[in-house]
N, C-alpha and C positions, 0 to 999 in steps of 0.2 A: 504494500500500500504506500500511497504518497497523499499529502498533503500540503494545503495551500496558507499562510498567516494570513486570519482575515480577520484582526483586532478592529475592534470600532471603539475603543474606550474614549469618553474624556478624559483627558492628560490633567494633571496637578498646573498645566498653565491657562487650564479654560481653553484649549483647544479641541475637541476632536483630529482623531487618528483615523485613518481608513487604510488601514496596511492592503488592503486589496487593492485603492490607487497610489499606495506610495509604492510597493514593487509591481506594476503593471499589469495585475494579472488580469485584471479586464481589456485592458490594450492586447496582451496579448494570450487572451483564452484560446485559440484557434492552434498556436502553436504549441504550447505548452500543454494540450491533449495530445499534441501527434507527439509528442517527446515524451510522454507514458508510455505509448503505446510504443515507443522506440524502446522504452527501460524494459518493456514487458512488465509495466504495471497496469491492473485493471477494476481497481479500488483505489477510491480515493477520498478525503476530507476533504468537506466544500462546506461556504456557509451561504445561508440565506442573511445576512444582517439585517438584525431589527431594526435595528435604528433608521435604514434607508427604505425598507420597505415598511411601514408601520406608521402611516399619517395621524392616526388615533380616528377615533369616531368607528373602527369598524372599515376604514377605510385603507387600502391598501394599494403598494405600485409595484408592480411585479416586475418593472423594466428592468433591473437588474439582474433576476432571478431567470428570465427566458431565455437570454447569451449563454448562460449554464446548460440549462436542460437541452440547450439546439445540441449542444458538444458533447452533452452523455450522451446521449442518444447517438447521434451519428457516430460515437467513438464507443458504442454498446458497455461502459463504464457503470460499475456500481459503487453508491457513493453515500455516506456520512455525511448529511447533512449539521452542519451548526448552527443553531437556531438562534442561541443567544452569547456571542463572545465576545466577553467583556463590557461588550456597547448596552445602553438602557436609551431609549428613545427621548428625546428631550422632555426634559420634565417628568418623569415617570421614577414615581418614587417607589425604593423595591417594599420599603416597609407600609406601605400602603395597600387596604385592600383593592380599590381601582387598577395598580399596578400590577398584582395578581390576576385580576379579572380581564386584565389587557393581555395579557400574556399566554393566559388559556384560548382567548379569543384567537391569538395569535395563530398558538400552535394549531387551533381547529383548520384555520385559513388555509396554513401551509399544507399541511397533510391535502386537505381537500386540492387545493393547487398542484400538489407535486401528485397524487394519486390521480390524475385527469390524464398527466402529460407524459410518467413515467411508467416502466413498468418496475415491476419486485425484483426481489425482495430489497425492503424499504430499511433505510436503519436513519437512527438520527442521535443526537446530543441535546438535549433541553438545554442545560447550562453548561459551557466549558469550564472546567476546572475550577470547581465551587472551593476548596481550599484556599486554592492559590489566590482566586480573584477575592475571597473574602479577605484577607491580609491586606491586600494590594490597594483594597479599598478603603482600611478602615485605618488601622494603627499607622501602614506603613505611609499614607498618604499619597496614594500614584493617582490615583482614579475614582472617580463618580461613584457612589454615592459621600465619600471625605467621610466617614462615618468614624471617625475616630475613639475607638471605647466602646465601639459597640461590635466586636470579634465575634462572640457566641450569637448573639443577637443577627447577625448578617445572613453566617452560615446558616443557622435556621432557617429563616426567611427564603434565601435561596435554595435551601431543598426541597423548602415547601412547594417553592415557586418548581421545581424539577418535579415532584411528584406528580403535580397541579398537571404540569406539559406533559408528562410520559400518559395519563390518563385523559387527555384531551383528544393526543392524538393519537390514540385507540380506539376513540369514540369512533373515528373514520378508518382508519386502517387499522384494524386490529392482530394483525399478522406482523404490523413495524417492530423492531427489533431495537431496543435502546443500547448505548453507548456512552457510559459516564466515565470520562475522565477526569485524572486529578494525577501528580506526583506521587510515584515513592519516592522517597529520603532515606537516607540513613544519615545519625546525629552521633556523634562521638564527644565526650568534656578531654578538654586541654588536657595536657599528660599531665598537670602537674594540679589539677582539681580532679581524682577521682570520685569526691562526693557532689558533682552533676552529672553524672553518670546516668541517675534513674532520670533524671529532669531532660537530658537528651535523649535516653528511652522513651519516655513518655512522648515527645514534642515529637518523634519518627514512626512510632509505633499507635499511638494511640489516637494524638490531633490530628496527626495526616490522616490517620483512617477514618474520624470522626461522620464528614458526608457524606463517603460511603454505607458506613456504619446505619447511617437515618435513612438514605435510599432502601437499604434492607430490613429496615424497620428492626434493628437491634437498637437501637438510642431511639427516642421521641415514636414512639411506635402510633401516637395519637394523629399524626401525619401521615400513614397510611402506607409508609415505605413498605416493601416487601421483596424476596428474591427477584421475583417478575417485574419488579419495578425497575429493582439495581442492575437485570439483565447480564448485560456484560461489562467486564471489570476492563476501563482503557487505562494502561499504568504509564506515564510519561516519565522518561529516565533520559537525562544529559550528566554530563561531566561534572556540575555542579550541584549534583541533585546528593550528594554525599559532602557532609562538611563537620569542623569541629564547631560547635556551639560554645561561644563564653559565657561567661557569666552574665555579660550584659546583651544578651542574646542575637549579638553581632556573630556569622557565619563567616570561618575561612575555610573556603574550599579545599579539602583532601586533593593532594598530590595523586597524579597516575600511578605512581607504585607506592605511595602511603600503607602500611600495611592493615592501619584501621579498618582500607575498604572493604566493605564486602560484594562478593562474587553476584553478579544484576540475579542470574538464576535463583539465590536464597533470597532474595526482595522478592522474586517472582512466588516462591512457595510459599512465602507470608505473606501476601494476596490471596493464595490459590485457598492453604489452609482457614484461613479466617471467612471465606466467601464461599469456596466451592460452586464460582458460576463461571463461564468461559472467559479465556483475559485476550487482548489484544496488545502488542505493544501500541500506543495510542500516539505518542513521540518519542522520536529521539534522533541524535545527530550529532557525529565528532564535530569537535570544533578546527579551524582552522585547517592546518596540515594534518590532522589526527583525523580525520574521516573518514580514511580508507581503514583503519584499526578501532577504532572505535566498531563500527561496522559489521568487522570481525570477532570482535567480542562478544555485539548483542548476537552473532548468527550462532557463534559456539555454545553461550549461556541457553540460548535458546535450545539448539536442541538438546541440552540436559536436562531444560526443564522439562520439554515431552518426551523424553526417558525415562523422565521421571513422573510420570503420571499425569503431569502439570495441564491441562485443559488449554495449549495455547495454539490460537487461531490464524496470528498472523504480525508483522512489525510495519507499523507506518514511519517513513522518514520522513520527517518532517523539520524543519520546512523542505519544500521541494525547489522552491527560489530563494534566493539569500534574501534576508530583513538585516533593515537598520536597527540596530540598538537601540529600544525605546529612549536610553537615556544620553547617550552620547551621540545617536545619529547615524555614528560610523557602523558600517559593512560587517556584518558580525563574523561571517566567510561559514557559516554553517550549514549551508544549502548544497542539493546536487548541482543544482545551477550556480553560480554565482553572478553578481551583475555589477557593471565596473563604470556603469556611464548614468546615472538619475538620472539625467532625462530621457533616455531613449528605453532604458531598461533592459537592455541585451541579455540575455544569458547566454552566458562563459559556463560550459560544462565542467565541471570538477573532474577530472580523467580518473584520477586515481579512485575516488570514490564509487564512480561509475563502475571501473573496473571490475572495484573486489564486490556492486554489487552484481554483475555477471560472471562472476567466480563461483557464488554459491548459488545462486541462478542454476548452472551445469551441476552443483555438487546434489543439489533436488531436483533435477533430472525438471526443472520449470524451465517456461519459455522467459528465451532472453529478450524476445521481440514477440508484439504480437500485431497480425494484423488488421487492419481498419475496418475492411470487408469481411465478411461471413466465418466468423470465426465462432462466433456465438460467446454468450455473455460468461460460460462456465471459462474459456478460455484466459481470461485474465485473472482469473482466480485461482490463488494457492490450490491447489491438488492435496490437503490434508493428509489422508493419505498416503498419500507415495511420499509426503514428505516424514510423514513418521518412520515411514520403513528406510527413507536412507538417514532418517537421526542415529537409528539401529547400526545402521553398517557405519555409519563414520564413527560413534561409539569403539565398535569393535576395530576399526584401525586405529584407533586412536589411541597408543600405550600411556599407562599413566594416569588417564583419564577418572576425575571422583564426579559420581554424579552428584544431584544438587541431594542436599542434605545429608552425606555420608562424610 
């Protein structure tokens, strides 16, 4: 799978963000499906943004959303819709019940909109990353709602608002398949405080899991979360998703060979173990010169964790074109693409990264290209499957090899 950054936040400057026009990918939709279909990808994250489509009153502008569905369709792509990332429609307060009732309104629309024009199987995202965005919104001060103090209070609301959307849009497609993403972490205390130890257990193991936890209706069960709700577990893992926590709860990112880290695969079993529903990798992506190895790590973790019993379905790279750095601007270089000129927006393929991912492309016997015309929609999809059975065999040439939890 690949995926496209389609933030709409308000910025901490009173601006709006539309990363979907600050890296092109509306200018250049037409192309950047034929270069899926070049990767042999046939799944994808896309969003519908509220904020541009969502006039209020019940009223809607789909003109954003039809450029989308002309290119799934003609590129036979099945796709992860995001319904709500990061963005809130002007004015649309989350603690509000109006904003609720806006936003079921919403999801009814969409479903009914994309179920006219698509065909199945349908997956979607109510809220991207209800952790991360709850932080970001609140104490850390990046983004809209500025709710400063009010952490537990947000996440709540936003899962409410996720349960609200995942039962909205069943009401019309009852067959859609949800997709809630959020981060694993892992937290470590400085070497020389082992008594925050439990306190960065807790903050990796417990708060991070917390929205999922209410999707599943194990916390706030009066919300209505349930397995069928939380459906499928999306785990997003970068290079910085492991760090030592201070005291003052400032994060230094763990070193590549830091020995604190631990192996993505045991992050993946403590998902797997606490949930027991299917996981997708949801994000992730080496940084810089590290993207060809990065790469190789989630493919290796990966198939220990379906070695190991692990329910997993598939890995989205994401981003699939390079983003500016919310805070500095600058080119973060973590995309397959990269892009070297703002205005025009070119994408400069990453070789290396491309490479090692048609390395393991041949190593699951998956296609490395797939074609535009009649190939049918099973085609760009992972072959589960066969991919289990060569986890099997690369296991067994693999000397040395621990699988996950041993």
């Amino acid at each position: 799978m690949a995926g496209f950054e389609c933030s709409t936040f308000l910025w901490k400057d009173g601006k709006r963000k539309d990363y979907v026009a600050i890296t092109g990918h509306d200018r250049h939709l037409k192309q950047d499906y034929e270069r899926l279909l070049e990767l042999g990808i046939g799944v994808v994250r896309e969003a519908i943004r509220w904020p541009m489509v969502d006039k209020g009153g019940n009223r809607y502008d789909w003109s954003s959303v039809d450029p989308l569905i002309d290119a799934i369709n003609s590129n036979h792509m099945t796709v992860i819709w995001d319904l709500c990332h990061y963005g809130f429609p002007d004015g649309c307060d989350p603690f509000s019940e109006e904003c609720h009732h806006r936003f079921q309104d919403y999801c009814r629309a969409v479903a009914e909109y994309v179920v006219a024009r698509t065909e199945g199987p349908r997956f979607f995202t109510p809220i991207n990353e209800i952790t991360f965005f709850t932080a970001a919104a609140t104490d850390m001060g990046w983004m809209y709602p500025f709710a400063k103090g009010r952490n537990a209070e947000l996440k709540r609301t936003l899962c409410q608002m996720s349960i609200e959307g995942v039962k909205s849009l069943r009401e019309i497609d009852p067959e859609a398949r949800m997709v809630h993403v959020d981060p694993i972490i892992h937290a470590v205390p400085p070497p020389d405080r082992p008594d925050l130890a439990d306190e960065a257990h807790d903050h990796a193991y417990e708060e991070a899991y917390e929205a999922w936890d209410i999707l599943y209706g194990k916390m706030h069960p009066e919300l209505g979360g349930s397995p069928e709700i939380l459906d499928i577990v999306g785990v997003n893992v970068y290079n910085f998703s492991q760090a030592q926590m201070n005291e003052d709860k400032s994060r230094e990112v763990l070193g590549p060979r830091d020995p604190r880290r631990k192996p993505l695969g045991e992050l993946l079993k403590f998902a797997w173990d606490r949930y027991h529903r299917p996981i997708i990798i949801g994000e992730t992506s080496g940084h810089q010169e590290h993207r060809a190895d990065w790469l190789n790590m989630t493919m290796e973790e990966s198939m220990k964790a379906l070695n190991s019993g692990i329910d997993l379905h598939g890995v989205c790279l994401y981003p699939c074109v390079d983003i500016p750095d919310w805070e500095s601007g600058e080119w973060a270089k973590i995309g397959i693409y990269d892009i070297e000129d703002r205005k025009s927006c070119e994408r400069v393929p990453c070789d290396p990264y491309i490479e090692e991912l048609h390395k393991w492309q041949k190593k699951l016997d998956q296609p490395e290209h797939v074609e535009r015309d009649g190939f049918g929609r099973d085609w760009g999809r992972v072959q589960l499957d066969e991919v289990r059975q060569h986890a099997k065999e690369w296991e067994e040439s693999t000397p040395g090899l621990q699988r996950v939890g041993h």
